[in-house]
C-alpha positions as CSV (number, residue, x, y, z in Angstrom):
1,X,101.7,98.4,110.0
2,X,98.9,97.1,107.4
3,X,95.9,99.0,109.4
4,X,93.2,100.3,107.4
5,X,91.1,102.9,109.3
6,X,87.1,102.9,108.5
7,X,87.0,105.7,105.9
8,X,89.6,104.7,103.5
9,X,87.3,101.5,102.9
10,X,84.0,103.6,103.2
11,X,83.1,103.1,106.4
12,X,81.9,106.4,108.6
13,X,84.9,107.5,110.3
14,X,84.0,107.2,114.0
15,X,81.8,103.9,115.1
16,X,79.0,104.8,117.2
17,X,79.9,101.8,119.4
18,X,80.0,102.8,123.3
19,X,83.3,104.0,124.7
20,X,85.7,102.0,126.7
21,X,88.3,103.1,128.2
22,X,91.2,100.1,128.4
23,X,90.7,96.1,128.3
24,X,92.3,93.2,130.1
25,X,93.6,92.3,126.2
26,X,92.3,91.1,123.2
27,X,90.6,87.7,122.0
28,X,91.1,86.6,118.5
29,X,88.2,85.7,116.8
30,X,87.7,83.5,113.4
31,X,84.0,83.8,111.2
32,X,82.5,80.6,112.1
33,X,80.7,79.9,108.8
34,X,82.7,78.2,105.6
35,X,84.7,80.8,104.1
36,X,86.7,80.7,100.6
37,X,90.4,82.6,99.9
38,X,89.6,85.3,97.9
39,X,91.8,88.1,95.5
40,X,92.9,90.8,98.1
41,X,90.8,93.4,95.8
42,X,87.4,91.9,97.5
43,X,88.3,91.9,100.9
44,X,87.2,95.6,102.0
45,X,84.0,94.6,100.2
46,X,83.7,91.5,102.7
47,X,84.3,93.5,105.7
48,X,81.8,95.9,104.4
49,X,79.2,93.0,103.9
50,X,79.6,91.8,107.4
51,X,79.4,95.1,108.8
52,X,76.0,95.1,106.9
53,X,74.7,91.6,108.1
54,X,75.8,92.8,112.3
55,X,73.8,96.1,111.3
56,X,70.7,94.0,109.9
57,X,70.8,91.7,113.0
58,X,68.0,92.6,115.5
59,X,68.2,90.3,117.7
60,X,71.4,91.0,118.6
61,X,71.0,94.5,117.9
62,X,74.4,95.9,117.2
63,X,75.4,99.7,116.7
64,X,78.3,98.6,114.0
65,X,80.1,95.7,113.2
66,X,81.1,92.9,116.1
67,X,85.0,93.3,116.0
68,X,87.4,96.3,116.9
69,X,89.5,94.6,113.8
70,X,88.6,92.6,110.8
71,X,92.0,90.7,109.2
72,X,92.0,89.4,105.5
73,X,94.9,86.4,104.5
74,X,96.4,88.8,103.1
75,X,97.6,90.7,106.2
76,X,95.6,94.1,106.1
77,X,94.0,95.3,109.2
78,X,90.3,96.4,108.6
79,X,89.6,98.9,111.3
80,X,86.0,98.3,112.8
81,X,84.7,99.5,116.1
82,X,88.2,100.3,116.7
83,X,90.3,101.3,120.1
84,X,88.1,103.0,122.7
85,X,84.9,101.6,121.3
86,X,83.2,98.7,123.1
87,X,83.3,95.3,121.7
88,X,80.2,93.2,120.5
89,X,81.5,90.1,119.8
90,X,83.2,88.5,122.9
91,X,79.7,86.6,123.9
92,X,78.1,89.0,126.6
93,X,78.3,92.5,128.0
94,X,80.8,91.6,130.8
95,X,83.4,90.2,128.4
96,X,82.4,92.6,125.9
97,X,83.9,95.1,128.4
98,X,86.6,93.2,129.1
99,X,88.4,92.8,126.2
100,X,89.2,94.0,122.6
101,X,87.9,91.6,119.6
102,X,89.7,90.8,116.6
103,X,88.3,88.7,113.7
104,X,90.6,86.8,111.2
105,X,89.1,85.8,108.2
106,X,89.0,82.4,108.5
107,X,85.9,80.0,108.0
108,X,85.1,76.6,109.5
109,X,85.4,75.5,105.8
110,X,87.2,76.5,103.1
111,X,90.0,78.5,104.5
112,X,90.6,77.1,108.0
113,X,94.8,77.4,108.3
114,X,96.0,81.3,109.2
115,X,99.0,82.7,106.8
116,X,101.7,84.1,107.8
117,X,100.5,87.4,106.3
118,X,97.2,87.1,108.4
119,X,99.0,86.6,111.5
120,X,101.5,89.5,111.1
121,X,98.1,91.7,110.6
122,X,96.5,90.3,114.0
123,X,99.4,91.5,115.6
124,X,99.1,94.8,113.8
125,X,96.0,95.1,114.9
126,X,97.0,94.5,118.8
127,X,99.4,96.8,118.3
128,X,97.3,99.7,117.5
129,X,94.9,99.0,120.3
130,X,97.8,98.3,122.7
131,X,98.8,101.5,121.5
132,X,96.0,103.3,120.8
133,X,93.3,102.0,123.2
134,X,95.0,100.8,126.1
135,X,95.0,97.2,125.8
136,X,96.9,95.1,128.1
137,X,99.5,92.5,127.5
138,X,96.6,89.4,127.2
139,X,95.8,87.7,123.9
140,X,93.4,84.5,124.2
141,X,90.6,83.3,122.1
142,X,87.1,83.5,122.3
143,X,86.7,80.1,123.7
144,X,88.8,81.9,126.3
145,X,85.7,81.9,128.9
146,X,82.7,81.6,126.5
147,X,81.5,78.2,125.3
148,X,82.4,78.2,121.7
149,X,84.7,76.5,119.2
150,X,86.2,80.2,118.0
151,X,88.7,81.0,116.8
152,X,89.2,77.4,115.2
153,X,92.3,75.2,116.4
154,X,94.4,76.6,114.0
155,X,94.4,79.8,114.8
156,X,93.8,78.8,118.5
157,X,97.2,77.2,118.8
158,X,98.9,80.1,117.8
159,X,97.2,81.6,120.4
160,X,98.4,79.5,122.5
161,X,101.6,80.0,121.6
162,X,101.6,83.5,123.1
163,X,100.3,84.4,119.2
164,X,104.4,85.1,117.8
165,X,104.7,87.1,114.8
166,X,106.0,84.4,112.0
167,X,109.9,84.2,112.2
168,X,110.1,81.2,109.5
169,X,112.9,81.1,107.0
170,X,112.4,78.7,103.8
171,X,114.6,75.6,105.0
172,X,117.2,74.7,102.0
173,X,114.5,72.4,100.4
174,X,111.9,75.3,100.1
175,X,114.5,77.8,98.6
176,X,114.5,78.4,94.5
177,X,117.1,76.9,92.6
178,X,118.7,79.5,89.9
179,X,118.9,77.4,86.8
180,X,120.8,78.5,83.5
181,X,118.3,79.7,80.8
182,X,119.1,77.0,78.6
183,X,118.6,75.0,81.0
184,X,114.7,76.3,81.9
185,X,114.6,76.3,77.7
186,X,115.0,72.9,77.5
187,X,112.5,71.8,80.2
188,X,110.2,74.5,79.0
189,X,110.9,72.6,75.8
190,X,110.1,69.6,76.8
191,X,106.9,70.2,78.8
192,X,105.1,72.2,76.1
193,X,106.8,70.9,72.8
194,X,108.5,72.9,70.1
195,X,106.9,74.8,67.1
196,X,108.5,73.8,64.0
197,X,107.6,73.2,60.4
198,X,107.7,69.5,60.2
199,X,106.3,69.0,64.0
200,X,103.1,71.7,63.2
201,X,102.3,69.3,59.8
202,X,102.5,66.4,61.7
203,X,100.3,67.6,64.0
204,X,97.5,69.2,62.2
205,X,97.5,65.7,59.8
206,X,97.1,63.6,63.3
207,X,94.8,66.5,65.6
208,X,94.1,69.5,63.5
209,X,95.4,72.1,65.3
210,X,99.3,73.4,65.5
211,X,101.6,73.3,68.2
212,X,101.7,75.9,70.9
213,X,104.6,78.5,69.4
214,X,106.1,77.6,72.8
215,X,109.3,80.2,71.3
216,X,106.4,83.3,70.8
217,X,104.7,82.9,74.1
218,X,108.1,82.9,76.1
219,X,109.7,85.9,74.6
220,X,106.2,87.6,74.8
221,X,105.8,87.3,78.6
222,X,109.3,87.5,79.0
223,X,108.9,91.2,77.0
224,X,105.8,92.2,78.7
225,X,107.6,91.2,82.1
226,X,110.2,93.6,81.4
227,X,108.1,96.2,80.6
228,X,105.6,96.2,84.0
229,X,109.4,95.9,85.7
230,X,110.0,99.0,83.9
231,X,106.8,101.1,84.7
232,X,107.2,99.7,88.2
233,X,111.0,101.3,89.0
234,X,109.0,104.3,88.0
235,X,106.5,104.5,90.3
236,X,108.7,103.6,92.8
237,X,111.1,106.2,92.2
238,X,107.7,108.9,92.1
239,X,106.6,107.8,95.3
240,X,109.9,107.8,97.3
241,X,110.3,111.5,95.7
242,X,106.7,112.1,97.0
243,X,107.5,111.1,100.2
244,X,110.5,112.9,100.6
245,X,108.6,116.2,100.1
């Protein structure tokens, strides 16, 4: 399971939200507002942001953020109120109390369509409240009973769907084709163009400037690649020692 609990993205550890203790299910939620992908590395930071805009909303007056879970595209779980505590975000205190909230983050802009990733971590996240806060077997959306457009129709048909965790193999089209390396050297050839002494003179006479050393920059990476794939098996290896302590 991707689930990050509150403190390992600097959240207090226990929201203050009221107790509850078990739901009819959960409702899937999406942000409402345009929304852009962004690197995985800034995602806790934009949980922690809309934690902080919920916080500084007085009219609504929330105790913590809106959702029991916040999921990023990229599959991780943000724990937010969290199982036993209370949604805010299902419209009013009655369906509040009846079921758990969970917020992809998906915009009405920008980034509309779920991935794959994003789904697996919505069912993460029912699977810890399931598990850990006595949610029943319903999933709908928040249009489920409350006049709104949320959680997008994207996202909403999945729902509809009965919201299946993403079985989808690449079809014989989508799968990579293993080509021999002189065969990716002469396309890679081809594309970029081939440092040599008569090509670079003929070039800097008609442009000024040389041809790419299309050679240099491929055994470069292809050096550098080795190297990360390298430090990698070792960290691997230190971690599955670690964990068999």
């Amino acid at each position: 399971m991707t689930i990050i609990r509150r403190a390992q993205y600097g959240l207090p550890t226990t929201s203050p939200a009221a107790y509850i203790a078990k739901t009819r299910g959960v409702k899937v939620h999406y942000l409402g507002t345009p929304y852009s992908s962004r690197p995985h590395s800034q995602c806790a930071a934009y949980v922690r942001q809309i934690r902080e805009s919920h916080l500084a909303n007085t009219k609504e007056n929330y105790s913590d953020v809106a959702y029991n879970y916040l999921v990023c595209e990229h599959g991780d779980a943000y724990e937010g109120r969290g199982a036993h505590h209370r949604t805010g975000a299902n419209g009013n205190a009655a369906l509040n109390s009846q079921d758990y909230a969970v917020c992809a983050l998906l915009g009405s802009s920008g980034l509309t369509e779920p991935t794959d990733a994003m789904l697996h971590g919505i069912r993460d996240a029912i699977d810890d409240l399931r598990e850990n806060g006595d949610a029943g077997d319903w999933i709908g959306g928040h249009r489920d009973g409350y006049a709104t457009d949320c959680p997008g129709d994207p996202l909403y048909a999945w729902v509809q769907r009965g919201a299946p965790r993403p079985t989808k193999k690449p079809t014989p089209e989508e799968k990579p084709v293993a080509l021999p390396a002189s065969e990716l050297a002469r396309i890679a050839l081809a594309m970029l163009g081939y440092r040599n002494k008569k090509a670079d003179e003929a070039s800097v006479k008609k442009t000024g400037r040389r041809i790419p050393d299309v050679y240099g920059y491929i055994t470069g990476t292809y050096t550098t690649v080795q190297t990360i794939a390298a430090d990698l098996k070792k960290l691997v290896a230190l971690l599955n020692a670690q964990k068999e302590k």
